[in-house]
C-alpha positions as CSV (number, residue, x, y, z in Angstrom):
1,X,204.6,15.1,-78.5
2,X,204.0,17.6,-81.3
3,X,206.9,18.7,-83.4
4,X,206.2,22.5,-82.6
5,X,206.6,21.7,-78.7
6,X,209.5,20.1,-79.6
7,X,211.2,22.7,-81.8
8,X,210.5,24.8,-78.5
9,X,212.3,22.7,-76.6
10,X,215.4,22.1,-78.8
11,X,215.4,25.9,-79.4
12,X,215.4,26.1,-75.6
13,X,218.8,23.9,-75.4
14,X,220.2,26.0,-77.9
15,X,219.3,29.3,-76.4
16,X,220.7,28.2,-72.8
17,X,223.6,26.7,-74.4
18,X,224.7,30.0,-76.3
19,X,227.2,31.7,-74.9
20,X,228.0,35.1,-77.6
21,X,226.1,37.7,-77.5
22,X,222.7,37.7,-79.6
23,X,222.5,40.3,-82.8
24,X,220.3,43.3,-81.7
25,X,216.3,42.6,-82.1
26,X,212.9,44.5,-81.5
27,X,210.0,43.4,-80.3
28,X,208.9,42.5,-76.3
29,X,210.4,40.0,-74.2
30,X,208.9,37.3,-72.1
31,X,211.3,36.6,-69.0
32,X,210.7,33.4,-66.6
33,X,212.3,32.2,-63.5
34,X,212.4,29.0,-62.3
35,X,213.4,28.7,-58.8
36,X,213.4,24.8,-58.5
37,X,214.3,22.6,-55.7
38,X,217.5,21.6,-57.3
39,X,217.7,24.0,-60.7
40,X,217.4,27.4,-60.7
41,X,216.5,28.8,-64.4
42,X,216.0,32.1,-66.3
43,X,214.1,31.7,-69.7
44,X,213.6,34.9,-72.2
45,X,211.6,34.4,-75.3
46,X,210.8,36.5,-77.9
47,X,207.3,38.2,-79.3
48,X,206.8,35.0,-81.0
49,X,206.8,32.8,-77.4
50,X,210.2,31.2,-78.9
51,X,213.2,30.8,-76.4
52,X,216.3,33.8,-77.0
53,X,218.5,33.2,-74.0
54,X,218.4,31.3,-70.8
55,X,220.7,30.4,-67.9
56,X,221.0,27.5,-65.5
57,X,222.6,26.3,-62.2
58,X,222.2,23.3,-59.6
59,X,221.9,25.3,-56.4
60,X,219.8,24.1,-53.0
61,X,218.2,27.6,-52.2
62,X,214.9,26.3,-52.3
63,X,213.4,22.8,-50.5
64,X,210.2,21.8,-51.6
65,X,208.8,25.1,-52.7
66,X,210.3,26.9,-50.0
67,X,213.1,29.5,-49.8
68,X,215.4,28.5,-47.3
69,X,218.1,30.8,-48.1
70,X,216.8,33.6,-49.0
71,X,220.0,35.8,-49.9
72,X,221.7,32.7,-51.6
73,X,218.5,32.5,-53.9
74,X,218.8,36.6,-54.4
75,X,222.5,36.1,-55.0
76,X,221.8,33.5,-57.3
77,X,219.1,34.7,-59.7
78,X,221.3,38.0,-59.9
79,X,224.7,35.9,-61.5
80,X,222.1,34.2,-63.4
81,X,220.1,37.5,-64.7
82,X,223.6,39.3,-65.6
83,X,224.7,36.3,-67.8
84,X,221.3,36.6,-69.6
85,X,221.7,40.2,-69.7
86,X,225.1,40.4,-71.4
87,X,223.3,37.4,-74.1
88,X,220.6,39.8,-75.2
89,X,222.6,43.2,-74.8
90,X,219.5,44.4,-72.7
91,X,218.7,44.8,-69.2
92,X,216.0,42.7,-67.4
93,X,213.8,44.5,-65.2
94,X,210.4,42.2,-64.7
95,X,209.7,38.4,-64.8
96,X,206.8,35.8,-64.0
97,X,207.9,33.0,-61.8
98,X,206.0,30.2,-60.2
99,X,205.1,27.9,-57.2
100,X,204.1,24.0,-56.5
101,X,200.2,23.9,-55.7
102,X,199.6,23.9,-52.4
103,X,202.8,26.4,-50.6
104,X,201.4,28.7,-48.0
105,X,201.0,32.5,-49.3
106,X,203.6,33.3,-47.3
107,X,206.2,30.8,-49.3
108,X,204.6,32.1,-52.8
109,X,205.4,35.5,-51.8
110,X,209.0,34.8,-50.5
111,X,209.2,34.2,-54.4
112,X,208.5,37.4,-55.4
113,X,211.1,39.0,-52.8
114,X,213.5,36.9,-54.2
115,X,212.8,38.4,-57.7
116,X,212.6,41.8,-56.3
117,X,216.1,41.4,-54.5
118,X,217.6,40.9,-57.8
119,X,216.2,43.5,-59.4
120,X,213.5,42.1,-61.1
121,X,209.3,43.4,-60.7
122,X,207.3,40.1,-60.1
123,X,204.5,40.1,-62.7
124,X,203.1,37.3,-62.5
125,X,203.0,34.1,-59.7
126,X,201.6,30.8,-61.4
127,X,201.7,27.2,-60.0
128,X,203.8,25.3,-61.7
129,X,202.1,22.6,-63.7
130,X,199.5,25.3,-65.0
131,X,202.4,27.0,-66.0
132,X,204.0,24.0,-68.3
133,X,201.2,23.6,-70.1
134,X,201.2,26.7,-71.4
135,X,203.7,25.0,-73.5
136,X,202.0,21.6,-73.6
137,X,198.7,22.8,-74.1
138,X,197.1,19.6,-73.0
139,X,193.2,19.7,-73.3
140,X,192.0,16.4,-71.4
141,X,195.0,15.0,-69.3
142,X,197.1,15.2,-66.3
143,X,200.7,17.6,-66.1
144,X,202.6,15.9,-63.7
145,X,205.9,18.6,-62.5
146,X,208.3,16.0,-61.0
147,X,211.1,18.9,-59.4
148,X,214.3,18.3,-57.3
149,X,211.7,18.3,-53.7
150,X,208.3,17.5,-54.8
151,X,205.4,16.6,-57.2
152,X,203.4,18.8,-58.9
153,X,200.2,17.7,-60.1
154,X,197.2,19.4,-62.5
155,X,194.5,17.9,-63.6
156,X,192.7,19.7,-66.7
157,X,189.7,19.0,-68.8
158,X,189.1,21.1,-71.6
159,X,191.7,23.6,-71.5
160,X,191.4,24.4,-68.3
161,X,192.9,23.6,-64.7
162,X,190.4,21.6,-62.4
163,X,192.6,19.9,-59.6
164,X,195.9,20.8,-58.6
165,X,197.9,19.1,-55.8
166,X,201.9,18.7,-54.3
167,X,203.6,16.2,-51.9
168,X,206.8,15.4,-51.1
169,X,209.1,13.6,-53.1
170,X,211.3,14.4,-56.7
171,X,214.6,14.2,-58.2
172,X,216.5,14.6,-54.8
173,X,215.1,12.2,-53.4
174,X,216.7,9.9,-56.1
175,X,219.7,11.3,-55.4
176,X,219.4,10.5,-51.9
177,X,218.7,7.0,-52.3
178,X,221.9,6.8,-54.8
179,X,224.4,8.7,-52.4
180,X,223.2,5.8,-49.7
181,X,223.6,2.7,-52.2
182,X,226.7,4.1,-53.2
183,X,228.4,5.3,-50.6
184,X,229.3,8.7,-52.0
185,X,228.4,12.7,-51.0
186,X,225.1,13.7,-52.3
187,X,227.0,15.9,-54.9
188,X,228.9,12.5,-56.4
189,X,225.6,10.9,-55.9
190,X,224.0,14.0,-58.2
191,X,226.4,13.5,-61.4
192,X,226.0,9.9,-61.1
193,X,222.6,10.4,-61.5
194,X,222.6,12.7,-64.6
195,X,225.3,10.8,-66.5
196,X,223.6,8.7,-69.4
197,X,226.4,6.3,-68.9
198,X,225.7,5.5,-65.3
199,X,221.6,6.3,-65.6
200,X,220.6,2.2,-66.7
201,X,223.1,0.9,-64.2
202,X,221.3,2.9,-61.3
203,X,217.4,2.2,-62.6
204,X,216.9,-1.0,-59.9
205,X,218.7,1.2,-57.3
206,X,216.4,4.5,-57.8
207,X,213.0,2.7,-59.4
208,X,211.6,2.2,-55.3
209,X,211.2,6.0,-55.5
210,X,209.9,6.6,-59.0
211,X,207.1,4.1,-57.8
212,X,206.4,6.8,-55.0
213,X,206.3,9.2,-56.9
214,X,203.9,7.3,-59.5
215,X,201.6,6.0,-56.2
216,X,201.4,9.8,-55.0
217,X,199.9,10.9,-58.9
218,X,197.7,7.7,-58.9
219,X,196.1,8.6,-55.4
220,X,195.3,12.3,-56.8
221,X,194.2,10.8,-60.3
222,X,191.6,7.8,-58.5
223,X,188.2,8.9,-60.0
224,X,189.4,12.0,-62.6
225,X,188.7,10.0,-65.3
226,X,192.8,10.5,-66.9
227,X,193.2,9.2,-70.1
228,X,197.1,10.1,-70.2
229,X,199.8,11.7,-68.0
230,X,203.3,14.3,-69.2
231,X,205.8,14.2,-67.3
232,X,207.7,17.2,-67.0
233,X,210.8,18.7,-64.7
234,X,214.7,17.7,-64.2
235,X,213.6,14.5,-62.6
236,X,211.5,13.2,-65.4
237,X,214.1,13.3,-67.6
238,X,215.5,10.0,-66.1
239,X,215.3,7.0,-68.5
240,X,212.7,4.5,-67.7
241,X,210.6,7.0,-65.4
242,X,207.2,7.0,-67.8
243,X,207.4,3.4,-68.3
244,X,206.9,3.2,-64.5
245,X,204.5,5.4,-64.0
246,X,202.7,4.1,-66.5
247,X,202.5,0.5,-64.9
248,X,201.6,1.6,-61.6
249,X,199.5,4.3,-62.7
250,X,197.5,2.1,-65.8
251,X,197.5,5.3,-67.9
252,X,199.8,5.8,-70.3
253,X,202.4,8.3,-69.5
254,X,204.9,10.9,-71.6
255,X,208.3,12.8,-71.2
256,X,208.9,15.8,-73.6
257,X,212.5,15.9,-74.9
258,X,214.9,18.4,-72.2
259,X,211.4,18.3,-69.5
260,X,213.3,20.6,-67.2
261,X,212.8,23.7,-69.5
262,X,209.2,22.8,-70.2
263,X,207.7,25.0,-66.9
264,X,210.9,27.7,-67.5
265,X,209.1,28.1,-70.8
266,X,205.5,27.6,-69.3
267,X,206.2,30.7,-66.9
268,X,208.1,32.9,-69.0
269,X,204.8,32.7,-71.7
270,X,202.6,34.0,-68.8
271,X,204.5,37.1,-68.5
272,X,203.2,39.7,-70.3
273,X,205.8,42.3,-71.6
């Protein structure tokens, strides 16, 4: 993975990890928002496409690609928008967001009512592994968006987007399949699954579902002529996950450092401020 991408992504961490208020600045902002399956995220990056402030929370307001609770999405993105707010000393009043490949119109647009019920003017809609690599910038390969509900697919040759596809099946689903094994609420089941200490422990228990996921991008990849996948969203970030994909797939396979930011980034670089 290049350094620049990344120095992106640590300066990401930092920016959504800082909680004082940033000097005053000049220059346009680019504003993104995430609303994923299982994370929620607001990215703002500066003139220069580098990250400035972002917020985060786990919240089910979303289920593959779909706003199922609409106000609780609304409700959300405003808390979220005010804590960025009161990090940058400015108000936000536009943002691009994004979509899996394949949602009905109707579900893309429910994202943009969600933005505008918080106050925000949707500027752009993207799906989201077009979105990542904006960041990525991956001229022959695959961008594989592995969210909390589904997988995101995009296959691009020269630059550019040729195939894009979604099914069913991400980081929930792991979580799933540890709240069964273990016996514990699908919260528990959660923080089990993003502690590095229990992650190893729980590969044999969750590695049935990372080899669905991998057979669902190996049926959309048959024939594409792929020389090499990235893996990006929360669910990526799971230890192990490339290595399988790469076995069932046969082409070697990638995880950027902190992958959930990499389509928060992706997005907020398509908005034009």
């Amino acid at each position: 993975m290049p350094n620049d991408i990344e120095a992106t992504l640590k300066a990401a961490d930092a920016a959504l990890r800082r909680r004082r208020k940033l000097a005053s600045f000049r220059g346009p902002l680019h504003v993104g928002v995430d609303l994923g399956t299982a994370y929620t995220v607001v990215m703002v990056l500066d003139g220069r496409m580098q990250p400035m402030a972002g917020a985060y929370q786990f919240a089910q307001v979303v289920r593959d690609g779909v706003v199922v609770d609409f106000i609780g999405a609304i409700d959300l993105l405003k808390q979220l928008k005010s804590q960025v707010e009161a990090k940058l000393g400015v108000e936000l009043t536009a943002a691009a967001s994004a979509y899996p490949p394949g949602v009905p119109l109707a579900e893309v647009q429910a994202v943009r009512y969600v933005l505008e019920g918080a106050g925000l003017a949707c500027a752009t809609l993207i799906d989201e592994p077009t979105a990542a690599n904006a960041l990525l910038n991956v001229q022959n390969g695959a961008v594989v968006d592995v969210g909390g509900g589904s997988t995101g697919i995009a296959v691009i040759e020269d630059g550019q987007v040729t195939y894009t596809a979604d099914e069913p099946t991400g980081g929930a689903h792991f979580t799933l399949v540890i709240a069964g094994a273990k016996g514990v609420s699908f919260e528990e089941a959660e923080a089990l699954k993003l502690d590095p200490d229990a992650q190893m422990g729980l590969f044999s228990t969750i590695r049935p579902v990372m080899e669905k996921v991998a057979t669902i991008i190996q049926r959309h990849l048959t024939d594409r002529n792929v020389q090499h996948i990235t893996l990006v969203g929360g669910a990526a970030a799971f230890p192990r996950f490339a290595e399988v994909v790469t076995d069932v797939t046969g082409i070697p396979t990638i995880v950027p450092s902190r992958p959930l930011f990499v389509t928060p980034i992706g997005i907020a670089m398509n908005h034009e401020s």
